[in-house]
N, C-alpha and C positions, 0 to 999 in steps of 0.2 A: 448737622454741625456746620458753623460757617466762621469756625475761630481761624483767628491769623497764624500763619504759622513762620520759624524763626530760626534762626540757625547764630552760635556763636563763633565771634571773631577768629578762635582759638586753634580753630579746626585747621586752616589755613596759615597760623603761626606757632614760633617755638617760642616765642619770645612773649611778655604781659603786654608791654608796649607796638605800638604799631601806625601806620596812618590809618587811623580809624574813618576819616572821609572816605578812602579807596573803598574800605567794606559795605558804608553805606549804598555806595554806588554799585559794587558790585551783589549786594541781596537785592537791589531791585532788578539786575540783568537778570540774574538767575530766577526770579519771578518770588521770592521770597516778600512776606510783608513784613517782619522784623529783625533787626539786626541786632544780635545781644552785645555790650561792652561792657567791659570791665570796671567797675565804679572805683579800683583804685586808682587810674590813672587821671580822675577827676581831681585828686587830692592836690599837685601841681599843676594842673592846666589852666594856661591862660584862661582868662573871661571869654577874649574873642575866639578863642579856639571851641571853648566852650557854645559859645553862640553860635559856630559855624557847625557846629554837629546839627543842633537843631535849625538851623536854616538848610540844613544837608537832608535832614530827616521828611521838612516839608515839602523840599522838591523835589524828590523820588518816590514822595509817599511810601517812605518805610520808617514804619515807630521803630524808636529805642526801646530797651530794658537793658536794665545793667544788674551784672552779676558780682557778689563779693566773695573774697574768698579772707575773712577776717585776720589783719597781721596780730603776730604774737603780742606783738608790744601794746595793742589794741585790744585785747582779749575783755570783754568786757564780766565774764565770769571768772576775773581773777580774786585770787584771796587779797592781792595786792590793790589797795583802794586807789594809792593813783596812778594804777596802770588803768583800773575800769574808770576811773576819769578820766585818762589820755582817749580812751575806747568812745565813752559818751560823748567828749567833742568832737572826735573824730567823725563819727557817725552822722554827729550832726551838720558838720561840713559835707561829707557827701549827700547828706540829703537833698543837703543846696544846690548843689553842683547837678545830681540826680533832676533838679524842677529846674534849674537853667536850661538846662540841656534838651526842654520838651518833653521828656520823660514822665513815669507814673508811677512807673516800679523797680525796684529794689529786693534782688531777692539773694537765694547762695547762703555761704555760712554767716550770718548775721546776727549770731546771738552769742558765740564765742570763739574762739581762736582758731583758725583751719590748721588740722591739725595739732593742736595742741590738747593732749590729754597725760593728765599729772598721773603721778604717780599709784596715789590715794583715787583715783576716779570711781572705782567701784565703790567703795566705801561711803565714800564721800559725794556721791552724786547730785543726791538733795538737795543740798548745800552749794555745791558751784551752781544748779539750777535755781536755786532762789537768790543769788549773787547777781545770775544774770535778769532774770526776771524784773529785779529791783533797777538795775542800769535800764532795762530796758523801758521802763515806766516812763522814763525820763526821756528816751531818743525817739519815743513813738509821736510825743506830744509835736514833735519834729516834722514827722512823715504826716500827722494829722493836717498841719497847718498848710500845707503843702499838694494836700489830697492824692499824697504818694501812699500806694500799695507796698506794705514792708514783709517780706513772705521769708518765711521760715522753712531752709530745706532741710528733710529728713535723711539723714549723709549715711554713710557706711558707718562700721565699728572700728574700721580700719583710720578713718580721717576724723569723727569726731565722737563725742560720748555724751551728749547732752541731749540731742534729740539726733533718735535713728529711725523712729517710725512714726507713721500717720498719729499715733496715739499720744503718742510723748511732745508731738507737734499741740496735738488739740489740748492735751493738757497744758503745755507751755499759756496759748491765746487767755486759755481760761485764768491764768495765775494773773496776767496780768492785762486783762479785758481793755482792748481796743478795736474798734472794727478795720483798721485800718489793717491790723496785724493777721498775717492767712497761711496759710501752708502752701509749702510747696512737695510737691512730689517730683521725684527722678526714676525713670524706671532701671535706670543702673544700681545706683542704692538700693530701691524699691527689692530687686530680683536678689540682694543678697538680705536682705533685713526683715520684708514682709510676710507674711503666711500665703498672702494670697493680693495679688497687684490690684485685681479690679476687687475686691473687699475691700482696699484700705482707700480706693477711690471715690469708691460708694461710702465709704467711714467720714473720709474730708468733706465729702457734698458742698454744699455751701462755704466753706472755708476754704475750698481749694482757691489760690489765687495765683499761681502758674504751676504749668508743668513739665518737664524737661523730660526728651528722649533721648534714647538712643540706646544700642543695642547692649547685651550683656558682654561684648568683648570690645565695647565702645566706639564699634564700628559705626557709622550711620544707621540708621530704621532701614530694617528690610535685609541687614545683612547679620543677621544672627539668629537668635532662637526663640528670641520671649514673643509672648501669647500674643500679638498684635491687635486680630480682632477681638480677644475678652477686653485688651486695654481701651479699644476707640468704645467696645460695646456699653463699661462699665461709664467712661465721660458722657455717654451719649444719657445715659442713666439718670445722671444727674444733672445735666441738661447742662453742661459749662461751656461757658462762653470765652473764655477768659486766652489767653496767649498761649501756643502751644512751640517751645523751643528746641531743634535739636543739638546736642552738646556732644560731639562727636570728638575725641583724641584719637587721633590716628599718626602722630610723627613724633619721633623720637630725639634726644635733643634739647637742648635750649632750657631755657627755666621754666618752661610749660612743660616740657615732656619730663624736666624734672620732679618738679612739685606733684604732675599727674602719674607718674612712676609707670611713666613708657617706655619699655626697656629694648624694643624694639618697633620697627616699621611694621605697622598694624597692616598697612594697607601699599604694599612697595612698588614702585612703578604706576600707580592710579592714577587716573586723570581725576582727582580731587573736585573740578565743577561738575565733572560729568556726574560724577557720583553724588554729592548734592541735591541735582536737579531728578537722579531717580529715586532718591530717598525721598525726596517733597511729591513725588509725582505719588509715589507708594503711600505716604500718609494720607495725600489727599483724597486716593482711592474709597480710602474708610469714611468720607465724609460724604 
């Protein structure tokens, strides 16, 4: 294996916002090749702030990915039509912002509201699922033109109900067939939702198009419990190439530690880069 590997902005703040130049400069200190950012913050940023990321990105040689975490008001599998058209323009703004920025991909809750699950969800699944499929028809022809990767993450039952697993992912692509369109996988979700991690990785094959770690109490890789060598053995499986990102929460606080329901200091007193640079050292190990 000789994929890139990435760590998000998040880890390091309580807040969505942040000087996102600092982090690019700090994943190349720390020897990281990608930096993940938040594709909300794209929706008001200047142009030239925009162009400075990617002129930030080519001189430290560390790519972008940006993660979404879909607002309510944007949910594009609403029953409500023009909220799922506030959602379809929206979408397709940051796609723009996403290919200003030097970027490729676009992955996180992207197909319906983070956190937002109605009432009726069980019932009604099908239905908010071909609501969104149908918006999605529309914002893909977006990421197509663009030659942006749009990856669909398989979330917990806790944060979302529309796709939780590998399968519900590959069914989604197939409803509404773009190649652009890919799965993603988290081994945090993964470890509450799947049967078996390296199964559903081996299941994605080909359509895996990123993949996010980090441990089962959201620490960094390397400080918890899940199978680490079945997870690099079952990637290696299927020979991916693709971005490998760690999404670590570890601080309590702020409207990250809100929204991620960090109810406590996961990790108190750490030296936070130090810990970074042996989590990347630890994945690297597998490769």
């Amino acid at each position: 294996m000789d994929n890139k590997v990435g760590i998000y902005f998040a880890y390091w703040e309580k807040d969505w916002d942040a000087d996102f130049a600092y982090y690019i400069k700090k994943a190349a200190d720390l020897g990281f090749d990608i930096m993940e950012l938040p594709a909300v913050a794209l929706e008001n940023m200047a142009a030239d702030k925009v162009k400075e990321l990617k002129q930030l990105s080519r001189e430290y040689n560390v790519d972008l990915t940006f993660s979404l975490g879909l607002p309510r008001q944007y949910d594009i599998s609403s029953r409500d039509e023009s909220t799922r058209r506030r959602g379809i323009e929206y979408l397709k703004k940051l796609l723009e912002g996403v290919h200003n920025a030097g970027a490729s991909l676009l992955g996180g809750v992207t197909y319906g509201g983070w956190s937002v699950i109605p009432e009726d969800a069980a019932e009604n699944k099908k239905e908010y699922t071909e609501l969104s499929a149908a918006s999605m028809r529309e914002v893909i022809k977006v990421a197509e033109d663009f030659g942006i990767t749009y990856c669909l993450e398989c979330l917990n039952r806790f944060e979302q109900f529309i796709i939780n697993t590998c399968d519900e992912a590959l069914a989604y692509i197939e409803m509404v067939g773009s190649p652009n369109l890919k799965v993603q996988l988290d081994t945090f979700h993964m470890n509450i939702e799947e049967d078996s991690m390296p199964a559903a990785i081996r299941k994605a094959g080909e359509a895996l198009g990123h993949f996010h770690i980090g441990e089962n109490n959201r620490r960094p890789p390397g400080m918890g419990f899940l199978p680490w060598r079945d997870i690099f053995g079952a990637l290696k499986e299927i020979n991916y190439k693709g971005p490998i990102v760690m999404e670590p929460f570890v601080m309590s606080g702020g409207q990250v530690g809100k929204d991620i329901r960090v109810w406590r200091e996961i990790t108190p007193g750490a030296d936070l880069d130090r810990e970074a640079v042996n989590a990347l050292q630890f994945v690297r190990s597998f490769f």
